[in-house]
KOLGU-4560 file (N, C-alpha, C; in nm, 3 decimals, padded with zeros to 5 digits):
<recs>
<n_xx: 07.620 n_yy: 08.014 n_zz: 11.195 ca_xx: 07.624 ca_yy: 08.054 ca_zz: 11.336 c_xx: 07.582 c_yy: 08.199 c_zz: 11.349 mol: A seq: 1 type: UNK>
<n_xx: 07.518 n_yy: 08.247 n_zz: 11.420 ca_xx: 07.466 ca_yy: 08.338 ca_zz: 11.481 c_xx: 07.550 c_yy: 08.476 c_zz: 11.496 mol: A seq: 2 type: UNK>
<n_xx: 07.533 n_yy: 08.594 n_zz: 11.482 ca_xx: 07.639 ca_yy: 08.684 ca_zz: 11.531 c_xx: 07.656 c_yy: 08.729 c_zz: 11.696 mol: A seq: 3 type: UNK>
<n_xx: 07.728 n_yy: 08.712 n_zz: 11.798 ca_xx: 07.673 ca_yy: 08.708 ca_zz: 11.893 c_xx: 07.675 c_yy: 08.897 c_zz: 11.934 mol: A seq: 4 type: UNK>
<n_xx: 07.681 n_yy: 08.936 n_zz: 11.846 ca_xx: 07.637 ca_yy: 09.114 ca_zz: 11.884 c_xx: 07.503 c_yy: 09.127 c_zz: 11.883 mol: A seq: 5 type: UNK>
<n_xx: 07.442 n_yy: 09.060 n_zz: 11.821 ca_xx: 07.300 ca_yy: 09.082 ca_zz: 11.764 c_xx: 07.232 c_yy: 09.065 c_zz: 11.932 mol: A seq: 6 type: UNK>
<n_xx: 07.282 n_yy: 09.023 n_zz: 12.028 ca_xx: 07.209 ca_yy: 08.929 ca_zz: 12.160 c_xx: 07.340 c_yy: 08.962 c_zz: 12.250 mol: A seq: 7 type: UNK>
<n_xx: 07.313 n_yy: 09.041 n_zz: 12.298 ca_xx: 07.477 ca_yy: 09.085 ca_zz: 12.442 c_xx: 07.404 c_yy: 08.995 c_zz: 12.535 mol: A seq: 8 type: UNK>
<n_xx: 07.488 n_yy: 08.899 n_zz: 12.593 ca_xx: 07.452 ca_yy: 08.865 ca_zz: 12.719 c_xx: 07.399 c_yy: 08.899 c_zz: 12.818 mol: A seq: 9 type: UNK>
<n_xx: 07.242 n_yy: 08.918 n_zz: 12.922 ca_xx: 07.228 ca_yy: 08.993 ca_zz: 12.986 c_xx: 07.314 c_yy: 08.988 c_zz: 13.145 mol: A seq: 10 type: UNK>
<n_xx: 07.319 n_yy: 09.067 n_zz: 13.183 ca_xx: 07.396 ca_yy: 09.080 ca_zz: 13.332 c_xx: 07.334 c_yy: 08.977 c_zz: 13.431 mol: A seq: 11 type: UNK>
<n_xx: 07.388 n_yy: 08.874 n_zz: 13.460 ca_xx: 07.314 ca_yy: 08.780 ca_zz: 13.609 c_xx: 07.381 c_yy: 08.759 c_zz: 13.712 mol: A seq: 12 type: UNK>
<n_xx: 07.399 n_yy: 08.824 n_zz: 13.822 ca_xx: 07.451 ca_yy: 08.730 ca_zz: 13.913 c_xx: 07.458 c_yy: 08.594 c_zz: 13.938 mol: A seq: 13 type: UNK>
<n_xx: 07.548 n_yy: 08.535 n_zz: 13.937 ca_xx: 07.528 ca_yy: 08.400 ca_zz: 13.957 c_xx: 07.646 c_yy: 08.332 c_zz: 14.070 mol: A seq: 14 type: UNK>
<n_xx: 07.585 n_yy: 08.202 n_zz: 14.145 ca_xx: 07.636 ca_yy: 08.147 ca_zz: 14.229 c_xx: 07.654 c_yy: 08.190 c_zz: 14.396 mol: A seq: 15 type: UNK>
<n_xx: 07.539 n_yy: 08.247 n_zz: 14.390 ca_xx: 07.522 ca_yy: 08.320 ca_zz: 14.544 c_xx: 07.557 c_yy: 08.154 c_zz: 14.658 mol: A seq: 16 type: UNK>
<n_xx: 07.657 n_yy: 08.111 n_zz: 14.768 ca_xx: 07.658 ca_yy: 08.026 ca_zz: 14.771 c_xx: 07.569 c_yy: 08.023 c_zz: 14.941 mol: A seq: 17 type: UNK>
<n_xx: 07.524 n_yy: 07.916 n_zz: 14.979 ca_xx: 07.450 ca_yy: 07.907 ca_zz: 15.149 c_xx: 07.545 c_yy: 07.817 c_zz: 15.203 mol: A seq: 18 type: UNK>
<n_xx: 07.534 n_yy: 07.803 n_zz: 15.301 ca_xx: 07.611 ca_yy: 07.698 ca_zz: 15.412 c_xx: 07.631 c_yy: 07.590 c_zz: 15.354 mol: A seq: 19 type: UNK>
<n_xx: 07.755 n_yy: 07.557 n_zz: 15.368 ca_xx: 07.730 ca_yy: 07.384 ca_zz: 15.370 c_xx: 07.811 c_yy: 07.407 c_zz: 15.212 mol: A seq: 20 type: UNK>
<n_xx: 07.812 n_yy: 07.508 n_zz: 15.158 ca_xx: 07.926 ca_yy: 07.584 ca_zz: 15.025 c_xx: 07.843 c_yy: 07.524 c_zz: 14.864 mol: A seq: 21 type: UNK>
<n_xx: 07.719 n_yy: 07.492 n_zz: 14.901 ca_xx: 07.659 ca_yy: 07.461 ca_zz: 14.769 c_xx: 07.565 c_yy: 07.596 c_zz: 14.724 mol: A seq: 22 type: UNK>
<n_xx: 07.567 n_yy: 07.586 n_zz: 14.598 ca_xx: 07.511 ca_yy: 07.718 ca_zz: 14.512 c_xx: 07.355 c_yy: 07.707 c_zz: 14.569 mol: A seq: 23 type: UNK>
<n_xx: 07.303 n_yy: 07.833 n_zz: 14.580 ca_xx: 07.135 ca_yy: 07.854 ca_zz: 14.554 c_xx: 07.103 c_yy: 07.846 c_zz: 14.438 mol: A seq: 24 type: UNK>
<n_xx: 06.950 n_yy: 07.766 n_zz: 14.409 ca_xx: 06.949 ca_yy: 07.777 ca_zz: 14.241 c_xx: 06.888 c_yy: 07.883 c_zz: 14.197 mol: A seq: 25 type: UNK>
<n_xx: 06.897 n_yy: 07.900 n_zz: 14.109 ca_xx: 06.843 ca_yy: 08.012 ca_zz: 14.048 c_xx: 06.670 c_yy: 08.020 c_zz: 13.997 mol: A seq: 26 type: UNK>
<n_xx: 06.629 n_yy: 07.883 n_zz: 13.994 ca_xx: 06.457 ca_yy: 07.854 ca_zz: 13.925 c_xx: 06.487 c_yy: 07.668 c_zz: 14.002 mol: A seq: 27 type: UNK>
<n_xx: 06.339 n_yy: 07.676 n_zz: 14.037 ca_xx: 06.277 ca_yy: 07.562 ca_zz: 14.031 c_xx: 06.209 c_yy: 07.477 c_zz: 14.006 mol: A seq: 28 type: UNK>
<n_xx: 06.163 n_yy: 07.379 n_zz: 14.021 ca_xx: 06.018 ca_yy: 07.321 ca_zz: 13.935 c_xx: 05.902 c_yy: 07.393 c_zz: 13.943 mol: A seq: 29 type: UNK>
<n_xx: 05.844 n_yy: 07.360 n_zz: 13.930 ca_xx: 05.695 ca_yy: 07.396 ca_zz: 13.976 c_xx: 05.663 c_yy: 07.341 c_zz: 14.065 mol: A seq: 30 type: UNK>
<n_xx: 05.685 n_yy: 07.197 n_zz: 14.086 ca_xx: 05.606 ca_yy: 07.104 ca_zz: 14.186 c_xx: 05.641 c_yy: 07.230 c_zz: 14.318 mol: A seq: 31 type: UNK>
<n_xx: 05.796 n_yy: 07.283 n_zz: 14.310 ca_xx: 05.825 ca_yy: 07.317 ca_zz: 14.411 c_xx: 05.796 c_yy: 07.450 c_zz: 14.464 mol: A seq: 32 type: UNK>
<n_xx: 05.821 n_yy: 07.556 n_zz: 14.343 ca_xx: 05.733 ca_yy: 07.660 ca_zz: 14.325 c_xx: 05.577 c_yy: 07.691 c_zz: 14.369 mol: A seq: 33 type: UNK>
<n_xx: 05.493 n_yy: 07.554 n_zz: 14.377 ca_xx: 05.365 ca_yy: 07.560 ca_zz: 14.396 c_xx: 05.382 c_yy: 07.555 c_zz: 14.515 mol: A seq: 34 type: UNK>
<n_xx: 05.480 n_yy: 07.500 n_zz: 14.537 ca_xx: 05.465 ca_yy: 07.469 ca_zz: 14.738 c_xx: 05.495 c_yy: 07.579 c_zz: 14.773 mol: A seq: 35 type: UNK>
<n_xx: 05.596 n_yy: 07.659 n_zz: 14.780 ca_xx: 05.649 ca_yy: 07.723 ca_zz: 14.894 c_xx: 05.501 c_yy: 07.848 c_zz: 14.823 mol: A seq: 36 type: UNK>
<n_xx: 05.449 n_yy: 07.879 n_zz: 14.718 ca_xx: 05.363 ca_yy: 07.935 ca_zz: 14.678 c_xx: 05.199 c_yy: 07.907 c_zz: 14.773 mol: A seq: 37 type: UNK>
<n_xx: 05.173 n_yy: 07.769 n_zz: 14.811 ca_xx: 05.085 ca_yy: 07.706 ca_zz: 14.858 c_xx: 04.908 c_yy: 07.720 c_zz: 14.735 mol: A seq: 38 type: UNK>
<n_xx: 05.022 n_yy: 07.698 n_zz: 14.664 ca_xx: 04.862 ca_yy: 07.669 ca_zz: 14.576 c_xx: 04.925 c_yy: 07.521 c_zz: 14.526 mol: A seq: 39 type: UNK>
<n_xx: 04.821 n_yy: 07.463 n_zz: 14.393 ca_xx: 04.861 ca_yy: 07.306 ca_zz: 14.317 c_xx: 04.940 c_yy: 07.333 c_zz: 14.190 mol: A seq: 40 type: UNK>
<n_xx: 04.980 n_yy: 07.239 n_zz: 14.234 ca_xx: 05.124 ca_yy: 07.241 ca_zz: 14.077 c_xx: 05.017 c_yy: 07.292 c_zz: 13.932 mol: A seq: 41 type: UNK>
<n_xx: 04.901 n_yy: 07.223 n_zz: 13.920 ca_xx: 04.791 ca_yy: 07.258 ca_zz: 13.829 c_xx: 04.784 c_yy: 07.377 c_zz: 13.828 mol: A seq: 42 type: UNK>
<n_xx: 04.748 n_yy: 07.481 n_zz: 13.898 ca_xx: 04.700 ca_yy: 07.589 ca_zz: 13.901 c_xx: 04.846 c_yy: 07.719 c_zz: 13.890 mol: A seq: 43 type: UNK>
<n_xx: 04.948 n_yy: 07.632 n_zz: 13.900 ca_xx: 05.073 ca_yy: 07.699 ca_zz: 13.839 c_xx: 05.072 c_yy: 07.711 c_zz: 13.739 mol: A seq: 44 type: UNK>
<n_xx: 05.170 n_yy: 07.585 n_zz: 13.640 ca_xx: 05.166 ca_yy: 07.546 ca_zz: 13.551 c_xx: 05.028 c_yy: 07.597 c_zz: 13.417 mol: A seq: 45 type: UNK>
<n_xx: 04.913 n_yy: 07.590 n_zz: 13.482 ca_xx: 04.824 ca_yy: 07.663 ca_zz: 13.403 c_xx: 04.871 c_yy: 07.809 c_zz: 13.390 mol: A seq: 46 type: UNK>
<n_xx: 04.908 n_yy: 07.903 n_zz: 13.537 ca_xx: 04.893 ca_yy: 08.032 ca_zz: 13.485 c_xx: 05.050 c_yy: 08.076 c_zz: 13.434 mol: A seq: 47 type: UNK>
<n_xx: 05.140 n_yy: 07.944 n_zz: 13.404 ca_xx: 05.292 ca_yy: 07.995 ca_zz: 13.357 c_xx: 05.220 c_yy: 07.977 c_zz: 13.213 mol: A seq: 48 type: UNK>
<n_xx: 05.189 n_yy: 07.842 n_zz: 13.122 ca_xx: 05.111 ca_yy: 07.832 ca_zz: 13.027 c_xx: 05.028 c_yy: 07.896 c_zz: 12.969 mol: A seq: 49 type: UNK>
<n_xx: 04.994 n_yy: 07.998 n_zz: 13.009 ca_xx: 04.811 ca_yy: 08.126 ca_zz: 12.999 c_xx: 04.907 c_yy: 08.241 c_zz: 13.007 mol: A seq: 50 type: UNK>
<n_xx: 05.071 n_yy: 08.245 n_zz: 13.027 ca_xx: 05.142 ca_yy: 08.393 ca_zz: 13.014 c_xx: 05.101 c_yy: 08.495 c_zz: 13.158 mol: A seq: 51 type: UNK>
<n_xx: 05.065 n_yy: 08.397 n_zz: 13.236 ca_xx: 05.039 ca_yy: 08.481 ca_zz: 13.374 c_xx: 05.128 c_yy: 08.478 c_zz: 13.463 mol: A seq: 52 type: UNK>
<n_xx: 05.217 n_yy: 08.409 n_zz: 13.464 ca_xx: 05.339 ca_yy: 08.377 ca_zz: 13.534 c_xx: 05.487 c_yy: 08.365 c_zz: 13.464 mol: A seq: 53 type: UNK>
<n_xx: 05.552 n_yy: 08.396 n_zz: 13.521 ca_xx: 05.696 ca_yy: 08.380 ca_zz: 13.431 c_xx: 05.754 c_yy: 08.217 c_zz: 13.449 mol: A seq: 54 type: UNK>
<n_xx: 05.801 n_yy: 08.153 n_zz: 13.348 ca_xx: 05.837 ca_yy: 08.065 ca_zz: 13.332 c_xx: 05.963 c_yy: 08.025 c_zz: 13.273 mol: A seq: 55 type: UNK>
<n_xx: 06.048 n_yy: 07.913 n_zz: 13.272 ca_xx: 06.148 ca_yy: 07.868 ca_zz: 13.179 c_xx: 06.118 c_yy: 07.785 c_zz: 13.133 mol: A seq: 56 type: UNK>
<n_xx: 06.110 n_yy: 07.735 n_zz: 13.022 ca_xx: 06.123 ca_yy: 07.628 ca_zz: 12.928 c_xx: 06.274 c_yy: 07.617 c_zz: 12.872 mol: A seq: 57 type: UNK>
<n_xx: 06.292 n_yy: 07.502 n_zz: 12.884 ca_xx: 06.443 ca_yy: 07.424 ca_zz: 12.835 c_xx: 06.391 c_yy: 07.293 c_zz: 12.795 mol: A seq: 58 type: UNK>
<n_xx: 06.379 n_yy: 07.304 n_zz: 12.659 ca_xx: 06.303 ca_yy: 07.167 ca_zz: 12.564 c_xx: 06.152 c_yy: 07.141 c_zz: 12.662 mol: A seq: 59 type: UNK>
<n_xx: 06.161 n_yy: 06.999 n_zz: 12.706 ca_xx: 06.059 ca_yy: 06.942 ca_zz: 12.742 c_xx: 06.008 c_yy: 06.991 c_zz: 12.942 mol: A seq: 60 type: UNK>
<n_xx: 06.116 n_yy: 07.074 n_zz: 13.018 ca_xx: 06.165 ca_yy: 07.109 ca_zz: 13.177 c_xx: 06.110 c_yy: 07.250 c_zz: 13.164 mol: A seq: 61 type: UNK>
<n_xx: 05.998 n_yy: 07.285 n_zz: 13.209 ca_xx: 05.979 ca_yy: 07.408 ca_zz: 13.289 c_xx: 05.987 c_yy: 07.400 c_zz: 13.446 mol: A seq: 62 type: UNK>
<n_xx: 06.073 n_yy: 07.565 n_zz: 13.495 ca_xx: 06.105 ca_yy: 07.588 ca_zz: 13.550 c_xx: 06.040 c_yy: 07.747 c_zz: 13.629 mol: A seq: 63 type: UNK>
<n_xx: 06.086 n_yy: 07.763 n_zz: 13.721 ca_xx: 06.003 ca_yy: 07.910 ca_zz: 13.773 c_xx: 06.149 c_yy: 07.952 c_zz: 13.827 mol: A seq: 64 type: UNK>
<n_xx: 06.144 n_yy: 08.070 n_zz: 13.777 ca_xx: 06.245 ca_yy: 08.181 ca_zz: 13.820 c_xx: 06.236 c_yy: 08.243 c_zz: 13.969 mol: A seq: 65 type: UNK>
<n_xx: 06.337 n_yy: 08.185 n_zz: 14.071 ca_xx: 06.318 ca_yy: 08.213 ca_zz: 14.186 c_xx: 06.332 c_yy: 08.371 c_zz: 14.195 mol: A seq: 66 type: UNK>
<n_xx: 06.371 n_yy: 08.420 n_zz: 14.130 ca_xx: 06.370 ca_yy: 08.584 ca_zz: 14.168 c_xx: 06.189 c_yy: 08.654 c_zz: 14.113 mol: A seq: 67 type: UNK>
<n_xx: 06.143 n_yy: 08.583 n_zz: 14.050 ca_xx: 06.012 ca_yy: 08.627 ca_zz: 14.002 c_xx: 05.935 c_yy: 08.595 c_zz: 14.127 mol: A seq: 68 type: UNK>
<n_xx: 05.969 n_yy: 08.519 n_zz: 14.181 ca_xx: 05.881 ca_yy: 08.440 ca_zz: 14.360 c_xx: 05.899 c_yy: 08.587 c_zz: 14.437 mol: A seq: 69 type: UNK>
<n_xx: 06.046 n_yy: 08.608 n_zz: 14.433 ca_xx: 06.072 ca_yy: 08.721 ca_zz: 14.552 c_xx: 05.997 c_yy: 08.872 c_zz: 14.475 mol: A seq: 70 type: UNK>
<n_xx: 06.017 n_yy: 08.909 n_zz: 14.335 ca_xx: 05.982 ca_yy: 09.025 ca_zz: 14.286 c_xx: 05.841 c_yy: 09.026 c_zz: 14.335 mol: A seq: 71 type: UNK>
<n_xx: 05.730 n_yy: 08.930 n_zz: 14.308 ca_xx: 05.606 ca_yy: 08.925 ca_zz: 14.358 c_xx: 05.592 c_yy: 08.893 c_zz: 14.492 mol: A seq: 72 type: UNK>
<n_xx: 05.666 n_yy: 08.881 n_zz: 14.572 ca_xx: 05.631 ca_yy: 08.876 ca_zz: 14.740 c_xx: 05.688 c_yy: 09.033 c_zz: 14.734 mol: A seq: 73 type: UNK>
<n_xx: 05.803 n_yy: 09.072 n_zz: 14.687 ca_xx: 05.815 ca_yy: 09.254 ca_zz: 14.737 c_xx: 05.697 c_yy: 09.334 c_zz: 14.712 mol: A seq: 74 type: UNK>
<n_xx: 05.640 n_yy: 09.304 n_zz: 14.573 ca_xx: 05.536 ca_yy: 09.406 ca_zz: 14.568 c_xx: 05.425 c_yy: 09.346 c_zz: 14.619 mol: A seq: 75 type: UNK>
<n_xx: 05.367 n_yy: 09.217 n_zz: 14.674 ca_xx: 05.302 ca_yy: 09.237 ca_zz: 14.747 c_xx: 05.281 c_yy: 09.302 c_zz: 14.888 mol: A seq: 76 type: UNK>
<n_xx: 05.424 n_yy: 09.299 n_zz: 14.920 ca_xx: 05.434 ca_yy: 09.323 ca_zz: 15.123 c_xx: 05.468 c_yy: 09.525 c_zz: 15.098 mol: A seq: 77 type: UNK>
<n_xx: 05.515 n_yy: 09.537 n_zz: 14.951 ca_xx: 05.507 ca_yy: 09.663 ca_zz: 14.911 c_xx: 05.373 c_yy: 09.752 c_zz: 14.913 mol: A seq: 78 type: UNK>
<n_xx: 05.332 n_yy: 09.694 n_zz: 14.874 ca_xx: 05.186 ca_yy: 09.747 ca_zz: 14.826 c_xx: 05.081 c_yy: 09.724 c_zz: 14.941 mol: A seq: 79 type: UNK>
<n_xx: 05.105 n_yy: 09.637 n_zz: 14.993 ca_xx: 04.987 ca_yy: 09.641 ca_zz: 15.121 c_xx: 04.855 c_yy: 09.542 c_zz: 15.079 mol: A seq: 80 type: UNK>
<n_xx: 04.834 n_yy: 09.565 n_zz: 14.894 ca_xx: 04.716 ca_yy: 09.501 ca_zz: 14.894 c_xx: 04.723 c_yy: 09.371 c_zz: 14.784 mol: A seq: 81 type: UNK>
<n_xx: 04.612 n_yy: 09.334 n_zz: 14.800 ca_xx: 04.572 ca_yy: 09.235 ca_zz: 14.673 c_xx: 04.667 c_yy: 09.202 c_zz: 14.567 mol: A seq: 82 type: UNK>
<n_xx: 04.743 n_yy: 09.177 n_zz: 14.542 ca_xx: 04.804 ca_yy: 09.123 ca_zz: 14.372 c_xx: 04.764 c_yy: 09.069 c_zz: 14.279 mol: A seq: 83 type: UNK>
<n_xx: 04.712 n_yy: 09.074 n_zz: 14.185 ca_xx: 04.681 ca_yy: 08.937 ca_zz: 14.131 c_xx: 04.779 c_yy: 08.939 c_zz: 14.019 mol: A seq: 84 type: UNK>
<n_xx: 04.807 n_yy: 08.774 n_zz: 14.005 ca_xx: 04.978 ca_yy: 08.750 ca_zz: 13.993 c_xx: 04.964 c_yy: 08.780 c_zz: 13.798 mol: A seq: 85 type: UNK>
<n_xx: 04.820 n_yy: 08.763 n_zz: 13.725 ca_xx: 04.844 ca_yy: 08.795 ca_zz: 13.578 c_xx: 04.810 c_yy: 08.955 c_zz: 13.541 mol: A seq: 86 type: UNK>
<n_xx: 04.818 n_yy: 09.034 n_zz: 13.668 ca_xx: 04.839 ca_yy: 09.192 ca_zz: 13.626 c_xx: 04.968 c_yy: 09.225 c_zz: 13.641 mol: A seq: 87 type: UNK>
<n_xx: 05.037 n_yy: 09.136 n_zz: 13.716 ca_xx: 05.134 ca_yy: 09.195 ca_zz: 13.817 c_xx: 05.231 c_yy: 09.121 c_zz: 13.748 mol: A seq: 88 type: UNK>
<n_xx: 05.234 n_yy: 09.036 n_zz: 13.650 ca_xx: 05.324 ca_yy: 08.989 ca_zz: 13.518 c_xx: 05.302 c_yy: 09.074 c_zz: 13.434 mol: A seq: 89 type: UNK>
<n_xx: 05.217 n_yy: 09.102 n_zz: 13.376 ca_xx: 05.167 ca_yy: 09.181 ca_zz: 13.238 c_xx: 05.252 c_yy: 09.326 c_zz: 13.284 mol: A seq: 90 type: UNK>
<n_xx: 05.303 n_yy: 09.381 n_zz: 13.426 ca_xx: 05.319 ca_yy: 09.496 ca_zz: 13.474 c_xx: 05.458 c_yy: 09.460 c_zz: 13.440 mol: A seq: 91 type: UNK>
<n_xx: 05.512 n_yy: 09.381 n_zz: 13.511 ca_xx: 05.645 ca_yy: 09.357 ca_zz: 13.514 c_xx: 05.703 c_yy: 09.337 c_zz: 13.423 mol: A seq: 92 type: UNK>
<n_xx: 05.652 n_yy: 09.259 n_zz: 13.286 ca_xx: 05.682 ca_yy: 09.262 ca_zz: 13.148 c_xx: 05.692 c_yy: 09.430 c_zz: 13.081 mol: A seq: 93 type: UNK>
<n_xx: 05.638 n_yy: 09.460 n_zz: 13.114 ca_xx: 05.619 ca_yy: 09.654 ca_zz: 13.049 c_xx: 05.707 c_yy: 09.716 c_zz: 13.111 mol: A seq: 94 type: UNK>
<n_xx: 05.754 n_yy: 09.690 n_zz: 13.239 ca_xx: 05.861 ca_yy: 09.742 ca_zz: 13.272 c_xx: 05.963 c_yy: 09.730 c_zz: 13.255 mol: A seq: 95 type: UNK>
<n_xx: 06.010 n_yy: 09.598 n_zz: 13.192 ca_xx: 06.143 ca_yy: 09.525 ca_zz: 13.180 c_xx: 06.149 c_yy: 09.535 c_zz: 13.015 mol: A seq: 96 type: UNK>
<n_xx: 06.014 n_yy: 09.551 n_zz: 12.962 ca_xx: 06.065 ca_yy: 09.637 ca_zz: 12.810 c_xx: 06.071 c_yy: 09.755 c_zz: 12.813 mol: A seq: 97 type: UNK>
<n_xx: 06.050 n_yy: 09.819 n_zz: 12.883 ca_xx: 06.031 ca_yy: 09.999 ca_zz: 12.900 c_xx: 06.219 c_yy: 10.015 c_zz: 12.897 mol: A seq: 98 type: UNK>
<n_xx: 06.268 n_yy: 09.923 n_zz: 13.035 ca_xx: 06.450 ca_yy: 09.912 ca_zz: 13.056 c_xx: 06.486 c_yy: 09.892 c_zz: 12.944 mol: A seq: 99 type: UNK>
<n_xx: 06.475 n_yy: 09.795 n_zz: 12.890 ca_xx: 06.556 ca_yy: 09.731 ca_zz: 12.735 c_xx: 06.560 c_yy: 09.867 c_zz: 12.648 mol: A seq: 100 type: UNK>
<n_xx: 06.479 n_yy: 09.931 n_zz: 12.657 ca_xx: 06.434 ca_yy: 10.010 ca_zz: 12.525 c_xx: 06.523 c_yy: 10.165 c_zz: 12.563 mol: A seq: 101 type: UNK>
<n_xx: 06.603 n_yy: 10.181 n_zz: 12.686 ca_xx: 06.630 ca_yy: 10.259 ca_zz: 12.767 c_xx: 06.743 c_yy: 10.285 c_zz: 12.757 mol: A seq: 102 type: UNK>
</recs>
């Protein structure tokens, strides 16, 4: 078994609840991700697969991290311009190791 010092748990909020007293989830499919995204589940799934998008894998179930949806709608409505979503991963990865390392 593993030492669990080696890996501290990271900090998550969890169980933010909405009306009706059921949890928000935290990640969704893709199918669903693509929608509220308005592109094709294909053209997701390719750029979670190609490391252009953040993804979960749990065995055979990928998933999209609903806070990665909102981080890339802030810096788009932030920024005013253009995004494109495999700079704007590659950015967000460098920043979130820049923290770790901090």
């Amino acid at each position: 078994m593993q030492d669990q010092t080696d890996h501290p748990a990271p900090v998550v909020t969890l169980q933010r609840v909405r009306r009706g007293g059921r949890p928000d989830r935290l990640a969704v499919t893709i199918a669903e991700a693509a929608e509220q995204l308005g592109v094709s589940y294909q053209t997701l799934w390719r750029a979670i697969r190609d490391g252009e998008f953040p993804g979960i894998k749990i065995r055979s179930r990928i998933l999209v991290p609903i806070r990665a949806i909102e981080l890339l709608m802030e810096s788009v409505t932030h920024s005013g311009q253009l995004v494109d979503v495999a700079d704007w991963t590659a950015s967000w990865r460098a920043e979130t190791a820049v923290d770790e390392v901090v």
